[in-house]
Structures are given as structure tokens and as C-alpha cells.
C-alpha positions as CSV (number, residue, x, y, z in Angstrom):
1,X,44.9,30.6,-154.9
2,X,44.4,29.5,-151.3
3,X,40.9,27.6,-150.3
4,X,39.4,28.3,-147.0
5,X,37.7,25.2,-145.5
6,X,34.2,25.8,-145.0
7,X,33.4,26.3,-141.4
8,X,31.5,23.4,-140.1
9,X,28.2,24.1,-138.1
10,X,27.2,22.0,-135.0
11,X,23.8,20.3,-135.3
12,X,22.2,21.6,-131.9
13,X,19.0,19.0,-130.8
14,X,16.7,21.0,-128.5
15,X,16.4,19.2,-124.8
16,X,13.1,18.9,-125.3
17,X,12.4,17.1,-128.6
18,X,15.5,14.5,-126.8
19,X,13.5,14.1,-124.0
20,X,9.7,13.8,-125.9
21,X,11.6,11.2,-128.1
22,X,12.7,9.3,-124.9
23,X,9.2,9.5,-123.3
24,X,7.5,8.4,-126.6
25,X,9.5,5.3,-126.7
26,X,8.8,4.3,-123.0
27,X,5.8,5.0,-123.9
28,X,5.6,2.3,-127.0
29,X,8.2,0.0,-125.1
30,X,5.3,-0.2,-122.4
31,X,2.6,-0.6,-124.4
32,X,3.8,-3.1,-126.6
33,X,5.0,-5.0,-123.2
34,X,1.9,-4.6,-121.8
35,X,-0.4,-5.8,-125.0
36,X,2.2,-9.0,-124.9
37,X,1.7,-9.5,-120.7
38,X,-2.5,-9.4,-121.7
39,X,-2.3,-11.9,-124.0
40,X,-2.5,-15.3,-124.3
41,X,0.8,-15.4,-125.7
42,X,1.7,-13.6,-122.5
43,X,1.4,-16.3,-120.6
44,X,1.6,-19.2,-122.6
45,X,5.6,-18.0,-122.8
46,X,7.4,-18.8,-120.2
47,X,9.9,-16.1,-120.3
48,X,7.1,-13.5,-120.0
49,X,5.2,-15.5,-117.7
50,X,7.9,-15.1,-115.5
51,X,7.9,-11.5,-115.7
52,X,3.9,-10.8,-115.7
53,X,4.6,-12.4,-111.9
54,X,6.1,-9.2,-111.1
55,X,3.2,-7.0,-112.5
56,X,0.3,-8.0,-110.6
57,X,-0.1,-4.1,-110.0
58,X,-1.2,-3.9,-113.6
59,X,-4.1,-5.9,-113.3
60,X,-6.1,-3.2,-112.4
61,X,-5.7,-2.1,-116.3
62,X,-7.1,-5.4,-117.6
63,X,-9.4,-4.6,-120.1
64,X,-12.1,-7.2,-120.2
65,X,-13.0,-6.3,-116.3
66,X,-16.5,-7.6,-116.1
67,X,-17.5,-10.3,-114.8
68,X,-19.2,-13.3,-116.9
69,X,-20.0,-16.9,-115.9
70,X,-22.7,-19.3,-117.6
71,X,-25.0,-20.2,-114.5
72,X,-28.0,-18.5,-115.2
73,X,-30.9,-20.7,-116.8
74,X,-28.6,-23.4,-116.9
75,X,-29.1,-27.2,-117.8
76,X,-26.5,-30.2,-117.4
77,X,-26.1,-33.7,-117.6
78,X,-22.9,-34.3,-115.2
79,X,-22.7,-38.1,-115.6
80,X,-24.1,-41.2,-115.9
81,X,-24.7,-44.4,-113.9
82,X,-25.9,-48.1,-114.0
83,X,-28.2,-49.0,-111.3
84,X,-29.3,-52.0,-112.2
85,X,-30.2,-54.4,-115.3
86,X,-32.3,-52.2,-117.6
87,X,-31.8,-49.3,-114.5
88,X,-30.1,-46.2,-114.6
89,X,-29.0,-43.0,-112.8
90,X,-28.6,-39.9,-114.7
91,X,-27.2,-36.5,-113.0
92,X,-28.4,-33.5,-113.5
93,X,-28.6,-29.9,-112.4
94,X,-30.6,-26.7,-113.6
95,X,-30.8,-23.5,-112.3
96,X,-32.7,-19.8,-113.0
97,X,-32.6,-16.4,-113.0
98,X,-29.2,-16.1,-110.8
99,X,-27.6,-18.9,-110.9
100,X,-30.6,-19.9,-108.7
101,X,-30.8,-24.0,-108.5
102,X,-34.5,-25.9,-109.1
103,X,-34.2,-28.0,-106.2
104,X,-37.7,-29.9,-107.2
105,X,-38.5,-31.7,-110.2
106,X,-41.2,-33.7,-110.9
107,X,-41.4,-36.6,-113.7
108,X,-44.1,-34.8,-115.1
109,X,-41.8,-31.9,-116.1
110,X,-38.9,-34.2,-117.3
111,X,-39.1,-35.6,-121.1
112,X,-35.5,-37.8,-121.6
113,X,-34.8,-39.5,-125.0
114,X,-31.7,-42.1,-124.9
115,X,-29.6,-43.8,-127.7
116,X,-27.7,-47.3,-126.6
117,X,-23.9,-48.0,-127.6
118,X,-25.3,-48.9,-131.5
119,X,-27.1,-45.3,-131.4
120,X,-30.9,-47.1,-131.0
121,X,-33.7,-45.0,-129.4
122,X,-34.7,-47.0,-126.0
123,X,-38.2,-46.7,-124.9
124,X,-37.4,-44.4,-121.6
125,X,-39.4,-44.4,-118.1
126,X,-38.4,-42.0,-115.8
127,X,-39.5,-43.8,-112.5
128,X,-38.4,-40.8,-110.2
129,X,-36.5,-37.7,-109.5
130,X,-34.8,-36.9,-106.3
131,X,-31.9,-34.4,-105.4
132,X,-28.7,-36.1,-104.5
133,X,-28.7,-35.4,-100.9
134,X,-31.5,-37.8,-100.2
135,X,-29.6,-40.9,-100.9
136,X,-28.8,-40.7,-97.7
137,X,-27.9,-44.7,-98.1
138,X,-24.4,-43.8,-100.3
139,X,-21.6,-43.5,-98.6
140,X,-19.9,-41.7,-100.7
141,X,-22.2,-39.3,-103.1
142,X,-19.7,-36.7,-103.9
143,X,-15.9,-36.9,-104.9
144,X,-14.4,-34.1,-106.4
145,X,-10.8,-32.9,-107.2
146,X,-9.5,-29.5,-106.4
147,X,-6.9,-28.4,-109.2
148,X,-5.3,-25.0,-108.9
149,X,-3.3,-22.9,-110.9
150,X,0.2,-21.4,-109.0
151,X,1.4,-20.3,-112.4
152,X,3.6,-17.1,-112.8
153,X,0.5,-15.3,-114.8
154,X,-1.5,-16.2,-112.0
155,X,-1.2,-13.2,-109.5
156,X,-0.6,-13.0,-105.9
157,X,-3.6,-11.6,-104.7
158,X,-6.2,-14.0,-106.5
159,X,-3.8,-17.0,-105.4
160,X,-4.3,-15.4,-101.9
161,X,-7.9,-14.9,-102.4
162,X,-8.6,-18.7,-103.6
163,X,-6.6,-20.2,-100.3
164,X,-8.5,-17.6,-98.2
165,X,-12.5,-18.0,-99.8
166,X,-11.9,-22.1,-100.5
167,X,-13.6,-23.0,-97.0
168,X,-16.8,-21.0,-98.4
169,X,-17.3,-23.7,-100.7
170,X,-16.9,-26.5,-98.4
171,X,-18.9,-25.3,-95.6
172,X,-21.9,-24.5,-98.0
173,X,-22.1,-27.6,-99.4
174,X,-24.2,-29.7,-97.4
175,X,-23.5,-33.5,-99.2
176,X,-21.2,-35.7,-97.5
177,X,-18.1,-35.8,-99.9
178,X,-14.5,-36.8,-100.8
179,X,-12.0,-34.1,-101.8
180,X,-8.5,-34.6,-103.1
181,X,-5.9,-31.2,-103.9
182,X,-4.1,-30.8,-106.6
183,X,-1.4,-27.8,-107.4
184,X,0.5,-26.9,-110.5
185,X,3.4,-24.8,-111.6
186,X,5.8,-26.5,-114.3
187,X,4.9,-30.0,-112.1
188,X,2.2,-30.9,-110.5
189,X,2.3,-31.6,-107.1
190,X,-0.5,-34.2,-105.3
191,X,-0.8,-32.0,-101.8
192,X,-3.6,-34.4,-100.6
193,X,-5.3,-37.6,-101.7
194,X,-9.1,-38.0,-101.7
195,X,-10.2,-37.2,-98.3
196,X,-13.2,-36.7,-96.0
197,X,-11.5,-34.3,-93.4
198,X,-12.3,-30.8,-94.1
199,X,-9.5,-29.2,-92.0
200,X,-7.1,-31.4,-94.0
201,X,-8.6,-30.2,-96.5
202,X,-8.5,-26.5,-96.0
203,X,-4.7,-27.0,-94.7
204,X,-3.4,-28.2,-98.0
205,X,-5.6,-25.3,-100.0
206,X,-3.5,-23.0,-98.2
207,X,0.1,-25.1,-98.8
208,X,1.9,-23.0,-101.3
209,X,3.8,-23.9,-103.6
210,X,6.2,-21.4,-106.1
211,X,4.5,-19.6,-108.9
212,X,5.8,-21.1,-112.3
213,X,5.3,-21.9,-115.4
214,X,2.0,-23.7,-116.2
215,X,1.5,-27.6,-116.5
216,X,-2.5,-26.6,-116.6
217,X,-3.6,-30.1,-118.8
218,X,-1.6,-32.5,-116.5
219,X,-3.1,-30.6,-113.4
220,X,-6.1,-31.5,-114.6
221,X,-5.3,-35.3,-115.9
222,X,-3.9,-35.6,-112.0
223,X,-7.5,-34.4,-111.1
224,X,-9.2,-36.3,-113.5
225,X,-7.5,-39.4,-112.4
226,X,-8.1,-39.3,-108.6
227,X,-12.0,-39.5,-109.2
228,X,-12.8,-41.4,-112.1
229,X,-13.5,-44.6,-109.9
230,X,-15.2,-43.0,-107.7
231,X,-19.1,-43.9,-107.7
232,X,-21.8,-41.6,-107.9
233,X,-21.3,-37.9,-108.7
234,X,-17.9,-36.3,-109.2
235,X,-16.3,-33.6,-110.9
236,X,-13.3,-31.1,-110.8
237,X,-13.3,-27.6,-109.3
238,X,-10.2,-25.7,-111.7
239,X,-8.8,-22.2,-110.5
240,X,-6.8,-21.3,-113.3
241,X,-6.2,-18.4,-116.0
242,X,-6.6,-21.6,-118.6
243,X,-3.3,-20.6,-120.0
244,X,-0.8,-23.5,-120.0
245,X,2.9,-23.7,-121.4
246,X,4.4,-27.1,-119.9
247,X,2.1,-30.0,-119.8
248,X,2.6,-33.2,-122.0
249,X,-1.5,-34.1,-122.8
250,X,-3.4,-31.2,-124.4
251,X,-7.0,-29.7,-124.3
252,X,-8.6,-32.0,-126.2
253,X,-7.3,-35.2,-124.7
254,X,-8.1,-33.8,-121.3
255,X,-11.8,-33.1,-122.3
256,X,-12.3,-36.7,-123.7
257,X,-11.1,-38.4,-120.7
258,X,-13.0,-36.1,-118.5
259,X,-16.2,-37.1,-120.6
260,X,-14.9,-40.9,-121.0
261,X,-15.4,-40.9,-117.1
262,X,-18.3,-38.4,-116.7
263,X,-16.8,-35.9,-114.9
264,X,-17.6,-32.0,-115.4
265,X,-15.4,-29.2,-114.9
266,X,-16.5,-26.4,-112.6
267,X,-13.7,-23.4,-113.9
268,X,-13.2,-20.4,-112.5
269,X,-10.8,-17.9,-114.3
270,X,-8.7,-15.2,-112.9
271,X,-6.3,-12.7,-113.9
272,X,-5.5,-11.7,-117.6
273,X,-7.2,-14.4,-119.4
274,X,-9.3,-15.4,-122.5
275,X,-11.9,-17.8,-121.5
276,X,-11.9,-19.3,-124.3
277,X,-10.5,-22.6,-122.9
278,X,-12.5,-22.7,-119.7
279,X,-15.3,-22.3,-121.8
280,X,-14.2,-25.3,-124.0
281,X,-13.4,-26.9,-121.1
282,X,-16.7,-26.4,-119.0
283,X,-19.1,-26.9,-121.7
284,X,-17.7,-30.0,-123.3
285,X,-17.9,-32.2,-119.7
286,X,-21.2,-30.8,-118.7
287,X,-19.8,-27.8,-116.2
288,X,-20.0,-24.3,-115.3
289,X,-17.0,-21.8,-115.2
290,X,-17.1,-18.3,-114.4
291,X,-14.6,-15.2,-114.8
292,X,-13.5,-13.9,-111.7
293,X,-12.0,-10.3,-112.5
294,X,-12.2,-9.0,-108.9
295,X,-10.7,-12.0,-106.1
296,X,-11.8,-10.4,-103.3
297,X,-15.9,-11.2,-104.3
298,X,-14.5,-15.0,-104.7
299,X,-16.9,-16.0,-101.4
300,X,-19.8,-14.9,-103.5
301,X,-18.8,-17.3,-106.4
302,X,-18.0,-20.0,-104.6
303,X,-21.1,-19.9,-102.6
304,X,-23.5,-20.0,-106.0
305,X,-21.5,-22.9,-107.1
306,X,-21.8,-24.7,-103.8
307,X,-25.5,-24.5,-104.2
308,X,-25.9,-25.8,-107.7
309,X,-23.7,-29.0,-106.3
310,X,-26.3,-29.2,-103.1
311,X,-28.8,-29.4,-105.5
312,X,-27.6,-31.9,-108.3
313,X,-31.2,-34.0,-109.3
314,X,-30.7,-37.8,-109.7
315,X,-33.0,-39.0,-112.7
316,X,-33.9,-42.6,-112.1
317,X,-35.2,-44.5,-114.8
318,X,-35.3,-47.4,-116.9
319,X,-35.3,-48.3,-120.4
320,X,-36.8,-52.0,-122.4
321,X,-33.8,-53.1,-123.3
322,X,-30.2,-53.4,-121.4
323,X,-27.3,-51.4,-121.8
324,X,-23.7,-50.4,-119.8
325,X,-23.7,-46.7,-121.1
326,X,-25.7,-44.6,-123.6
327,X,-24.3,-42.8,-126.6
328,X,-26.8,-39.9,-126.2
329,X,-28.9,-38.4,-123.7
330,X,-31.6,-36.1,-124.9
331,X,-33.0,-33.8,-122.2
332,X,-35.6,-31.4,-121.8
333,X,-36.9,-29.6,-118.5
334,X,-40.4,-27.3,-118.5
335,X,-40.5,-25.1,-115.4
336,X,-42.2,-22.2,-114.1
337,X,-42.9,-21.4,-118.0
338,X,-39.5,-22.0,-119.1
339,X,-37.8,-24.9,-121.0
340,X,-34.3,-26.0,-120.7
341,X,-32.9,-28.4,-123.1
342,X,-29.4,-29.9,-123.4
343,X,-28.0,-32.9,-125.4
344,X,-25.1,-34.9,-124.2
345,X,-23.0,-37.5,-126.3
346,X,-20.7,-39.6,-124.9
347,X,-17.7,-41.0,-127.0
């Protein structure tokens, strides 16, 4: 008996089904990169940091595209200052209904409760309130630190739009003041020490630098440290996504030297970010930030922050016993029928 192999039949795939399979898998490929380049994760890895730097075209697909800051009906104690034996200088700012600043307070609308070093109540008399561009006898009323963010999650265009929009903010602000300019990639890089030159200024905004990975937390301990003896008020201007992936200090030891020193961060976030640290950042050093998802209205933003700066109140007062710095400031404003209240500790 002879056996006949059984004729073998060709599996035949339809083009079409190949190709659908090939376009659903893009299609997943994609989406999974893309949910990765959105994330925090995104860019706090510097492997697809260095790729989202390529993809700035995507941004227009960012999901969270509205814009959101924490200016409106706003109250902050910025810092602290010794005046004299049993005299003191506190900083403050407050603002309305958009962002607006209350340039005039009166005594009568101020109520401040204060706890020494040891945590004792003081008996508190606020002897005046002026805004800070009537001490027309310092010198030196503002110092403040520009820190900015040339990280590869940082994209072109809102890079561009920061360099461009800067000299809004210093041509609004009408206090005489000190600025210094740091940058950060991996490093961070000093471009120019405090200084009361505004072109020199504006020259080193616009100094680029490479866009790498992000040393965010030494950026701002470079800040931090070129102000921090500086009398009177100061504080930090940060342009950032508040990602970071190569710094040595961290968040929290950043926020207690900022505080340590009584200086607030003014954040303003760009890009694909979650806020989450500028938030942190801003409201645990008495600050502002802001979510900038469209760069090219940056004039706008940096032209409401310019005027809560112009319009920083300077709470004199004096207490019955001495002290070098209070443990807690208690404050409460009442103004135009509204009350503002914010506590501040120190550590």
C-alpha cells in the first residue's frame, strides 16, 4: 500500500488585516510614548527627557491646557526683618479679584498676632503700614534671583518666549532692585551676579545655554544663595516645568532654606507639567506660581506679577518684649468686606 502525503495548504493573511495590525501597533507604540513623554516620569528620565526635546510639536496635545495660578484674593507674609530693639518689619502682599494688588492698608484693617523663638504670644503694636516703594531712604529694597529652567522637557518655544517677555517684568516694576541670573541644564551655570544694570540684565536672560537634563533644586539653592544676605525684601523668580532629574539637594531642603532666609518663590510652570511641586514650592516660602500653558501670553503674566512686587506693604511694628525672629506670624487683613488670613511659621 502506497501513502500519498497530504497536500499542504498555504496560510494566505489578507493585506489588509497585515496592515490594520501594523497601524494598531503605531498606534499603541505612540500612545504609550506619548502618556510616558506627559508624565512626570517623562521628564524626570533623562533618557526620555532627551527625546521629549524633539517633540515640542506635541504640546499642543497637552491635556491639562488651562491656565491656573494662585493670585487672586491672595495673602503673604514674604519675610521678616529686625528694625530695631523691640522693632520690626514684616512684608507683606495681598491682592483681589484678578490678581489685583491692595496698594493701601491702614492699621485699622491689620490684626497681627506673634509668637517669639520659645513660642510666647508678644503683645503686638502695629505703628504703621507703608508700601515698599516709599522707603525711598534703602538703598537696596529689592534683590531677587532669576532661575530658569533650559531642561530638555523644557520646549523651545516657551524657552524663547521667557528670554523674549523677561524685560516685561523689569520695566513694570517700579522699585529700585538687584537682580542676579541663574540657568540650569544638568549644571547650573551663574550667567550674572547680583546686579543693578537692566541691559546686563536682559543680555544674560537671553544667553542660552543647551537644553539638558534638569539640576532644578541646585538651580534654585544657586538662587537662594545669591540673596539670602541681602537686606530688605528678596525672593526668587523660577521658570521651570518643576521636573528635576540631576541635582544633589532635594525639594524639601530647598524649601527650608528658602524659609530659613525668608525668601518666597514666585514659579511659573511651562510645558508638560504637574504643578504639584511649584505649588509645594510657592506656598511653603510665601509665593505665588502660575501655569503658563500658552508662552506666547507670558507678557501678561509677568506684568501681574510685577505689580504684586510694586506693591509689597511693609508692616512696622513693635512688640513688649525683644526678639531676633519670631516662630509665628498670625495675620489677618479686612478689606472692602473681605478678610484674608494667612499664618506663617518659621523653623
Amino acid at each position: 500500500m502506497v501513502e500519498v502525503a497530504v497536500k499542504s495548504e498555504r496560510l494566505v493573511i489578507p493585506v489588509w488585516k497585515y496592515f490594520l495590525f501594523l497601524i494598531v501597533l503605531i498606534l499603541l507604540l505612540l500612545t504609550a510614548l506619548y502618556f510616558l513623554l506627559a508624565s512626570n516620569f517623562g521628564a524626570r528620565n533623562s533618557f526620555l527627557e532627551t527625546i521629549r526635546r524633539y517633540l515640542s510639536f506635541a504640546s499642543a496635545f497637552h491635556p491639562n491646557l488651562k491656565p491656573e495660578d494662585n493670585f487672586d484674593e491672595a495673602l503673604r507674609i514674604h519675610g521678616f526683618e529686625k528694625a530695631g530693639p523691640k522693632r520690626y518689619y514684616l512684608f507683606v502682599s495681598a491682592t483681589g479679584k484678578d490678581a489685583a494688588p491692595i496698594k493701601v492698608l491702614q492699621p485699622s484693617e491689620v490684626k497681627l498676632a506673634i509668637k517669639d523663638a520659645s513660642n510666647k504670644n508678644l503683645n503686638v503694636v502695629i505703628d504703621k503700614i507703608r508700601p515698599l516703594h516709599m522707603y525711598i531712604d534703602w538703598a537696596d529694597p529689592v534683590s531677587f534671583s532669576n532661575v530658569m529652567d533650559y531642561s530638555g522637557s523644557m520646549f523651545p518655544e516657551d524657552v524663547e518666549a521667557i528670554e523674549k517677555n523677561f524685560s516685561t517684568l523689569t520695566g513694570e516694576l517700579v522699585l529700585s532692585f538687584a537682580a542676579a541670573v541663574i540657568k540650569f541644564n544638568d549644571r547650573v551655570k551663574e550667567m550674572l551676579d547680583l546686579s543693578t544694570d537692566k541691559n546686563a540684565i536682559l543680555e544674560a536672560i537671553k544667553k542660552p545655554i543647551p537644553l539638558l537634563n534638569t539640576a532644578l533644586f541646585d538651580g534654585l539653592e544657586k538662587g537662594i544663595e545669591k540673596v539670602q544676605a541681602r537686606p530688605h525684601f528678596r525672593f526668587i523668580v523660577l521658570t521651570t516645568d518643576g521636573n528635576d532629574n540631576a541635582s544633589t539637594s532635594s525639594l524639601p531642603e530647598v524649601i527650608r532654606r528658602a524659609r530659613q532666609h525668608n525668601i518666597p518663590v514666585f514659579s511659573l510652570g511651562f510645558g508638560w507639567l504637574d504643578v504639584t511641586a511649584l505649588k509645594e514650592l510657592s506656598e511653603k516660602t510665601d509665593g505665588y506660581y502660575s501655569y503658563v500653558p500658552d508662552s506666547s501670553k507670558l507678557s501678561e503674566w509677568f506684568k501681574k506679577l510685577a505689580q504684586i512686587i510694586n506693591n509689597v506693604q511693609v508692616i512696622e511694628f513693635s512688640t513688649d518684649s525683644d526678639m531676633n525672629h519670631p516662630s509665628q506670624a498670625d495675620l489677618t487683613i479686612e478689606y472692602n468686606q473681605k478678610k484674608l488670613t494667612r499664618v506663617r511659621n518659621w523653623p
